[in-house]
C-alpha positions in Angstrom: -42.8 -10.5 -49.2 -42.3 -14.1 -48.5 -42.0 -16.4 -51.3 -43.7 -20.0 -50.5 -41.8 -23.3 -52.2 -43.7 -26.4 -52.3 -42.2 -29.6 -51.3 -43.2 -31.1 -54.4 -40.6 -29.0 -56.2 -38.0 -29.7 -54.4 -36.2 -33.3 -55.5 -35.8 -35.8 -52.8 -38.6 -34.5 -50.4 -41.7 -35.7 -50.3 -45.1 -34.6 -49.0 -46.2 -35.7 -45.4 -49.0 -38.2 -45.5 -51.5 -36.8 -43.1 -53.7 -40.1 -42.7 -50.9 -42.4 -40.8 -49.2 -42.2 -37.4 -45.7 -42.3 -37.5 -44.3 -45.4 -36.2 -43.4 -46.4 -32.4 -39.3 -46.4 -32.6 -37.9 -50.0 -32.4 -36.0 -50.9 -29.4 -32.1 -51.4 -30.1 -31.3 -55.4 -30.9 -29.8 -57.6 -27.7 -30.5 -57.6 -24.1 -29.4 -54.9 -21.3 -26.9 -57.3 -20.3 -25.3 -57.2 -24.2 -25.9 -53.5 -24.7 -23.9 -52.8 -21.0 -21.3 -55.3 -22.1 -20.6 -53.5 -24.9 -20.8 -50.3 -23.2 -18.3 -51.4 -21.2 -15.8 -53.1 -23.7 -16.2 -49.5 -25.5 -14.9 -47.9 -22.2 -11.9 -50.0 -22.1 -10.7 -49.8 -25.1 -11.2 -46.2 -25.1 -8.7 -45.9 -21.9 -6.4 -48.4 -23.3 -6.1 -45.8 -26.6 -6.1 -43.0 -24.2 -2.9 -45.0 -22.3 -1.3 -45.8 -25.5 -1.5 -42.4 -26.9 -0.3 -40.5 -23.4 2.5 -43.1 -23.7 4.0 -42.3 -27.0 3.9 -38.7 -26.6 5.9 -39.0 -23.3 8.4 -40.8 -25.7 8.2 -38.0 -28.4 6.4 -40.0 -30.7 2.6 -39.4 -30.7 0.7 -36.2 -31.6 -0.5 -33.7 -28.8 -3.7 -33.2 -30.5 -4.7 -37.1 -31.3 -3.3 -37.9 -27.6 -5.7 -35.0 -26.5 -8.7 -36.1 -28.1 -8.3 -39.9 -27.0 -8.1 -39.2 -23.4 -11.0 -36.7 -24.0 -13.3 -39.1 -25.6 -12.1 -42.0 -22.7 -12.7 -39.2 -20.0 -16.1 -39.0 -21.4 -17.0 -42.5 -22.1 -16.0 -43.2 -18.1 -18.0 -40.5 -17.0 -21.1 -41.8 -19.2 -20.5 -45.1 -17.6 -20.8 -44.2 -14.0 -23.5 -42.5 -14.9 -25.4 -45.0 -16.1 -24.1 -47.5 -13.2 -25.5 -44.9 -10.6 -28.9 -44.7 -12.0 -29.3 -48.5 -12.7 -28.0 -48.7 -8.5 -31.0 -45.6 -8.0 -33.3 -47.9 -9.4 -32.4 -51.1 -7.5 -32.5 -49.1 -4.3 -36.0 -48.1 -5.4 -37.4 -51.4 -5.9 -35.9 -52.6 -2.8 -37.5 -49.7 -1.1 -41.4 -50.7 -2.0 -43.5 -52.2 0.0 -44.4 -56.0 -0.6 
């Protein structure tokens, strides 16, 4: 037997309104220029809390765990990175490749 709950009933959900569209997502605020600038500035100071972190557990001061996840996260973020910096190359090579 299943047992059907309305939506109404429940506090803090509405019902769907059937007669609209839902709306085109916004594109993020600033250029590509400022959104790969930032990108970037994330990076470094992701490997310079990675560095700092490696280097106070060499001196017995840091935790293995924190040091861990920082050069995780900075692994990660410089793999994103050239991932993103190949596929912007891709395109450019593709544009250059079509015909005029």
């Amino acid at each position: 037997m299943t047992v059907r709950i309305p939506p109404s009933s429940l506090p803090g959900i509405a019902p769907l309104d059937r007669g609209t569209t839902p709306a085109a997502p916004s594109a993020p605020a600033g250029s590509f220029g400022d959104i790969a600038r930032e990108a970037i500035a994330g990076a470094e100071q992701g490997q310079a809390d990675a560095t700092n972190a490696a280097t106070k557990l060499a001196v017995g001061e840091g935790n293995v765990h924190e040091a861990a996840l920082l050069l995780e996260k900075a692994d990660i973020q410089m793999r994103l990175l050239v991932k993103a910096r190949n596929k912007v190359v891709e395109a450019y090579q593709e544009i250059m490749r079509m015909p005029v």
